[in-house]
Every structure is written in structure tokens, then in C-alpha cells.
N, C-alpha and C positions, 0 to 999 in steps of 0.2 A: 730857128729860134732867134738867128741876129734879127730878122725882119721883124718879128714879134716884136723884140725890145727896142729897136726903130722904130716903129710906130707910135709902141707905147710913148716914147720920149718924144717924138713929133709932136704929137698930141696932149700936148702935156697935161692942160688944164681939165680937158675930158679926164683924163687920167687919173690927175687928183679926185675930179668931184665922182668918180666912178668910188674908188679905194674908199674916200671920204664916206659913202652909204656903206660899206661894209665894216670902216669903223663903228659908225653910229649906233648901227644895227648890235654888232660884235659885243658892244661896252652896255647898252642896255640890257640883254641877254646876259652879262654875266652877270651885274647889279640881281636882276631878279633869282637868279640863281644862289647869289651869294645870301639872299632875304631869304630863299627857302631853306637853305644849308641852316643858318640859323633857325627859323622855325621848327625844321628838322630839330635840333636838337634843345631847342627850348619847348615855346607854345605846344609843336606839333609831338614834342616829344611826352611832355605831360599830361597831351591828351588822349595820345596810347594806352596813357597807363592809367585812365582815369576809368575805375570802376570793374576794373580787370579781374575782378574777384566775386569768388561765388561759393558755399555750402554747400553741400550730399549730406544726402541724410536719408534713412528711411521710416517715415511716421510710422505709430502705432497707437492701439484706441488704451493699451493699459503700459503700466511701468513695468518693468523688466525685474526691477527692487522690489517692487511692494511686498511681494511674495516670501521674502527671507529673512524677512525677521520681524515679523509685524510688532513685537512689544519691543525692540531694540533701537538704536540712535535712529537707524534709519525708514524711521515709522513716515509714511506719506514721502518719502525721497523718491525722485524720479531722473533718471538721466532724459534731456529733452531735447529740443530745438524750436524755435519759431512758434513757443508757444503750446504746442504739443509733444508728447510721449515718440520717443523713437526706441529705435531697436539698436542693439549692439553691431557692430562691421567687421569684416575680417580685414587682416591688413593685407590680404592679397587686392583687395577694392583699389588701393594706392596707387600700387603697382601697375593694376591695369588702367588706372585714370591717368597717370604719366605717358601711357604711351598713346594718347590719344594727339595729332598733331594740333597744334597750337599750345596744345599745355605747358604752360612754364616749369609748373610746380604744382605740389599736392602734400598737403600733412595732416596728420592724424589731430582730433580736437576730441576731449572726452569733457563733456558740459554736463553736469549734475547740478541739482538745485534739492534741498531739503528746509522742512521748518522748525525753526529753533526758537524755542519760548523766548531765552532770553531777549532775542530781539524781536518777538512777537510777529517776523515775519519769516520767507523764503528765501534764504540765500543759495545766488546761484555760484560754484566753482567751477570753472572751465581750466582745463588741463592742459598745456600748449607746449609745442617744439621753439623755444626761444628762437632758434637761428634759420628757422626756415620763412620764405619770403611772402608766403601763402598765407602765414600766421600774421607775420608784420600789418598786411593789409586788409584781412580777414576780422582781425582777433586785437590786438596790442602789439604793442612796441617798445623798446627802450626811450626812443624818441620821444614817448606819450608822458614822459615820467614830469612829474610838476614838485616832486617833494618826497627825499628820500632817495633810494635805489631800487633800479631792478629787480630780477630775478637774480638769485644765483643759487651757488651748488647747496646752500643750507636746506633741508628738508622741512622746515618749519618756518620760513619765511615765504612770506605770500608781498603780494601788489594789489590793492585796492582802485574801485570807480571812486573817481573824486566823491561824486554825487552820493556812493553808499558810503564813505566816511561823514560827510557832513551830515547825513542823515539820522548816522547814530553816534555823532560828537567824538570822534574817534584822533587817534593823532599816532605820528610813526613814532614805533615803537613798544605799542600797547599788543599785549596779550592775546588773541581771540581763544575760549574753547568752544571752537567749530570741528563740526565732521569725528567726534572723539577725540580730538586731541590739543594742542596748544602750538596755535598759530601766530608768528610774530609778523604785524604790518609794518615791513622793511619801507613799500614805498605806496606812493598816491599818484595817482593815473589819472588820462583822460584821452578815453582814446575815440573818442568822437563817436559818428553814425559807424557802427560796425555790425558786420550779417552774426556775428560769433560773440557776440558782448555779453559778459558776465559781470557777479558784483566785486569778486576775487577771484585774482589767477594762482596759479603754483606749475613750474613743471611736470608735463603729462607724466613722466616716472613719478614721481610722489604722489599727483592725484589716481593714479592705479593704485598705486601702493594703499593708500587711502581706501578706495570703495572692492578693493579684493579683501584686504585684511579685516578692516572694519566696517565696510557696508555692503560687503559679499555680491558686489555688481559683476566681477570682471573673471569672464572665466579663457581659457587658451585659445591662443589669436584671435578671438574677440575683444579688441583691450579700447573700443574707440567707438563714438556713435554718430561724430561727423567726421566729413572731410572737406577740410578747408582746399580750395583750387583756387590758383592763379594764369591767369590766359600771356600770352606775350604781347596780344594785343589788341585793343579794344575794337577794332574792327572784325575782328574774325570772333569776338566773344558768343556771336548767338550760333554761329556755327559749330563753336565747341560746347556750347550748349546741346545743340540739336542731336548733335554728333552724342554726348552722351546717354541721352534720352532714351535713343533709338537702341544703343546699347544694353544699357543697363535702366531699362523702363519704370523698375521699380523704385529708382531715386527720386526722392522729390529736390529739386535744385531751387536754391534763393537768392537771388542778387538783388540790387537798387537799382537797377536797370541805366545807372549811371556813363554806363557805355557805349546805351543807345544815341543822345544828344554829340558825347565829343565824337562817336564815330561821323556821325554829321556834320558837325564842323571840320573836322578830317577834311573830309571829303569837298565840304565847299572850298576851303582852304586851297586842296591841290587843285581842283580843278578852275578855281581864279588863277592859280598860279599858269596853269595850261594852257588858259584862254591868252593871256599877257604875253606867254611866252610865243602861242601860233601869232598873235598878231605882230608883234615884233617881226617875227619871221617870214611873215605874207609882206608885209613893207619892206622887209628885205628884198624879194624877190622883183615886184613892181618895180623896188628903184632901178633895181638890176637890169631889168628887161627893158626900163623905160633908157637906162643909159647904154644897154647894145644895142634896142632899134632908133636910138639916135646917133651912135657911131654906123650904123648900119646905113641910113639917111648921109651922112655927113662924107661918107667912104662910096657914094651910090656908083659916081661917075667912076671912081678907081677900082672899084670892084667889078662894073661894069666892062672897064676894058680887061683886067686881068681875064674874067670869062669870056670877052673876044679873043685874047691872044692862047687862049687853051687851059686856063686852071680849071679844074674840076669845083662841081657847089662842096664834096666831100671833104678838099683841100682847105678851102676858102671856110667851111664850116669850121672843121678843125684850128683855123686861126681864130676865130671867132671865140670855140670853145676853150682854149690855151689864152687868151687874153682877157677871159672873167675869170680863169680858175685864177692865173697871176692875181689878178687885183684884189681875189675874194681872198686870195691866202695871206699878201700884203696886209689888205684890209682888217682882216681876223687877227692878222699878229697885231698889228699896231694897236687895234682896239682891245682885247686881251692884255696887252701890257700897260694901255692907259688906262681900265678897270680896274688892274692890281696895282699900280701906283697909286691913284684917288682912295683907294678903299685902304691901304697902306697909310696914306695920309690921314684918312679920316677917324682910322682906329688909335693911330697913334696920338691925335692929339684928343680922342674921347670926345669926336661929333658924332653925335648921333641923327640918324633921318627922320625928321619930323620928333627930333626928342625920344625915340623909342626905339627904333628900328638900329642892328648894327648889323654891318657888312661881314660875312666870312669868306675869305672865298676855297674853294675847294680846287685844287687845282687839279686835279682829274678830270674838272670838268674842261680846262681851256681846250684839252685834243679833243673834246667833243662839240665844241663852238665853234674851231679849226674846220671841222669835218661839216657842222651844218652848213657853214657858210660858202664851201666849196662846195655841195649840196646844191645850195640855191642859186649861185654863180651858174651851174651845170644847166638847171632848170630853166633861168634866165636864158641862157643862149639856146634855147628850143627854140621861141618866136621868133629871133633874126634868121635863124639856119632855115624853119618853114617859109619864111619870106623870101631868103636868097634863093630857095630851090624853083617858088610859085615863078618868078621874077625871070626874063628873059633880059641877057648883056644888053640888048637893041632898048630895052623898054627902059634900064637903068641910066644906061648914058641920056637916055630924051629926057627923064623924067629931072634927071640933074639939069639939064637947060632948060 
């Protein structure tokens, strides 16, 4: 090891501009890393979650209702989906849809639609689990509210589509007698392109309550005719698609196909990041191998005699090898600590790259930068070690004169 660290210090400037490629290398490698970390949890993270949602449901050619009371409220009432008649579901469906992998989440939707003179048209009520994540992205949200409140525990408060208030001049606080009974519009919504959209919501307990009592839809554990799903994430969505298909065949499933695009971008995304990061790392290595088979050249005549006087290529390798790991791990620390200073500085005075881009760095990753780059130190000393072995003491001392 003294001769190791003699040498190194002999050589100084080799030495430097050896370490100097494994900083260079080390600090661009962790920039890109600290860009994906971000990504991760910004761009890349909301493109996970973009369109991660989907309806079950099972069509059918007539309504479920029609039947039960044909001169009563719920004359031409249908519980639906996507435009068509479905069937009621048991809530064992849930259950089994949650244990399918990838599934986030799964909740009950019970969507009825009937027509009411006084508004001369069909309004739809869809019935929803406030708190579950399935519904949020599905269905509505607190988030959507534009005027008014929520849901809450009152049984006779509802949440309206912007679009079906304005339609029929309506404002919070007014009356509806919808469904049998007397409904107050607490709030006004907007809850955008959704697979589960209605014109009014109510908690799915009350809209049961509702079409069991007074429009005789809902009979024991059949209390639901969709089910809203959430995936974890948008890359594996057609899988858990597929996956339930094959299952339970007789679903028809709907989504915006919204998952397909950002799974793509996904994907371009990491694999630019991939390609940046092998290239980085291939120059790591050439530098590396270009600065041992030039200590290799510069050492030819010394190395030469040492293999006249009896050191083995084994020895002689192993010095080889022990003098890029030093440099690479030097190199790797130094560059690792000048990446989290720069990035340190750059947050804290609120520079951003190219205006957009901000630095995180993860520092889990520095022992894995450490280890690349001793990695490719390693790999770098393959070509000198195959040349000192090809290489006869006689041919290295001439070749030096």
C-alpha cells in the first residue's frame, strides 16, 4: 500500500487528471439523478396517476325498476351506466376486485336516472362513498365544489353538476322534490370528464335508502350497479384491466383510455433518463481506461523491469487494480459532495435549470454512485492488466527506448 500511495503522489498530475474524470463523471450522474427524483415525484408522479380509473358494471337490455311499480314515482326509472340498463352487483364483486394486484381501491356507485315532469327531463342520482379514492377520481370530490358545501351527514342534502343547476336556474339552497321526497342543493360542482357522472349526488346510504323504500330497486347485498376502481398505476392499468376481464368476463369495464398516453410518456421519460445516464457512464469508463493504458505507457520501462526482477503480471495487476479503485472512490466522493453543495446552493437561493427544472438529491443514491464508479474503475483496469499480461519485460523496456 506505501508503494500504491508513492506512486500515486509521484505522479501527481496523472493523478489529479485520473480523480478529476471520476469527479466529472460522479457530479453529472448525480444532477441527472436528482432531475429524476424530482420527476419522480412531480411530472412522473402525476403521470401515474393520470387516468387510473375505471367502472364495472354489468349491461343489460331492460331496467331492473321498470317492473315495480309501473303507475308509481318510479315510472320509466332505470338504474344505468354508460348509457345503458345494468344489473344490480353483490358487494362480494368489491371484495374480489381489491384483491386483484395492482388495485388501489374499489367502491360501491349505485347511479339511477328517472323522468320528472316538472323538469320535463331525466335526472340522473348517483350514490357515492364520499371518502374513498376510487369515487374522488371516478365520480366527484370535495375538491370539485364551486359554490356551497359538500356532502355531509344531512339525508336530504344533495351536490349538483354545475351545468344541471344552470340548466334549470337553480341556486344553493332551493328545495328539489326529486325521487319522492325533498331535496336541498347544499352545493354546486364541477367535476369534469368523469366515467361515473351524474346530474346529483347524495351519499350511497341515502340513495339506497331512496330507491329500497321508495323506488323498490334495492334488494339484500345487491345494494350497487357499479363499481368504481382505482389502479396504483397507470402503467400496469391494462394489465389490471386484462386481469379482470379474464376473471370476471361478464364485466363490461370503461375508462378514457387516459393511461395509455402518460404510460408513454412514462416510459420515454425513464428510458431518456437511462440512455443519459449509460452515456455518462460509458465516458466514465473510456476516460478511465484511456488514463491506465496511459499510466500503463508512461510506467512501461518500470514495469518492465520490475517483471525482469521477478514480480508476477498478478501483482503488477493488482497495483493497477488498487490505483483506479483509490482514484474512483476519491473521485466519487469528491464529486458527490460537489453535486450536493451546487444543488444545496442552487435550491437555496431558488435557481432553477433552464427556469424549470429543480435539483433533489436523494441521498441513497450517493452509495450507489460510490459503487458505480468503483465499478467502472474495475472495468477500466481490464485493458492495461490484458496488455501487461500480452506484453513480455524484454518488449516493454525496448518499447520505452
Amino acid at each position: 500500500m506505501n508503494y500504491l500511495i508513492k506512486e500515486l503522489l509521484r505522479h501527481r498530475w496523472r493523478t489529479i487528471t485520473g480523480i478529476t474524470g471520476y469527479i466529472i463523471a460522479t457530479f453529472f450522474l448525480l444532477l441527472i439523478l436528482s432531475i429524476n427524483s424530482v420527476n419522480e415525484k412531480d411530472s412522473l408522479g402525476i403521470l401515474k396517476g393520470t387516468g387510473t380509473h375505471f367502472i364495472a358494471y354489468i349491461p343489460s337490455n331492460t331496467s331492473c325498476c321498470v317492473s315495480c311499480d309501473n303507475e308509481g314515482v318510479n315510472k320509466g326509472g332505470s338504474l344505468f351506466a354508460e348509457g345503458v340498463f345494468t344489473m344490480m352487483l353483490n358487494n362480494d364483486m368489491i371484495t374480489n376486485i381489491k384483491k386483484i394486484p395492482g388495485v388501489k381501491d374499489a367502491a360501491p356507485y349505485l347511479l339511477y336516472k328517472l323522468f320528472h315532469e316538472k323538469f320535463n327531463t331525466e335526472i340522473s342520482l348517483g350514490g357515492i362513498d364520499t371518502t374513498n379514492v376510487a369515487t374522488i377520481n371516478n365520480v366527484c370530490a370535495s375538491a370539485d365544489i364551486l359554490a356551497g358545501k359538500y356532502l355531509s351527514n344531512n339525508p336530504n342534502e344533495i351536490v349538483a353538476e354545475e351545468s344541471f343547476v344552470m340548466a334549470h336556474n337553480l341556486s344553493i339552497g332551493d328545495t328539489l322534490k326529486l325521487y319522492g321526497g325533498k331535496l336541498i342543493l347544499a352545493g354546486i360542482i364541477n367535476s369534469g370528464i368523469k366515467p361515473g357522472k351524474a346530474d346529483i349526488y347524495a351519499p350511497i346510504e341515502n340513495v339506497r335508502t331512496i330507491l329500497k323504500e321508495k323506488l323498490k330497486c334495492i334488494s339484500p347485498g345487491f345494494d350497487m350497479n357499479i363499481v368504481l376502481v382505482e389502479v396504483t398505476d397507470a402503467r400496469i392499468q391494462k394489465r389490471v384491466i386484462d386481469q379482470m376481464k379474464k376473471e370476471m368476463n361478464y364485466l363490461s369495464l370503461s375508462s378514457y383510455n387516459c393511461y395509455e398516453p402518460a404510460s408513454n410518456v412514462i416510459t420515454i421519460i425513464e428510458r431518456t433518463s437511462l440512455i443519459l445516464s449509460l452515456i455518462v457512464f460509458i465516458f466514465l469508463i473510456v476516460f478511465s481506461v484511456r488514463t491506465q493504458l496511459t499510466l500503463l505507457m508512461e510506467r512501461s520501462r518500470e514495469i518492465g523491469i520490475l517483471k525482469s526482477l521477478g514480480w508476477s503480471n498478478s501483482l503488477l495487476g493488482r497495483q493497477i487494480i488498487l490505483i483506479s479503485l483509490i482514484q474512483s472512490f476519491i473521485g466519487a466522493t469528491v464529486g458527490c459532495l460537489l453535486g450536493v453543495l451546487i444543488i444545496w446552493l442552487m435550491n437555496g437561493n431558488n435557481l432553477l435549470f433552464f427556469d424549470l427544472v429543480k435539483f433533489q438529491v436523494h441521498f441513497r443514491s450517493i452509495s450507489t454512485l460510490i459503487i458505480i464508479s468503483i465499478t467502472g474503475g474495475t472495468i477500466a483496469s481490464v485493458f492495461p492488466i490484458l496488455k501487461l499480461h500480452s506484453t513480455t519485460a524484454g518488449d516493454m523496456i525496448n518499447n520505452y527506448l
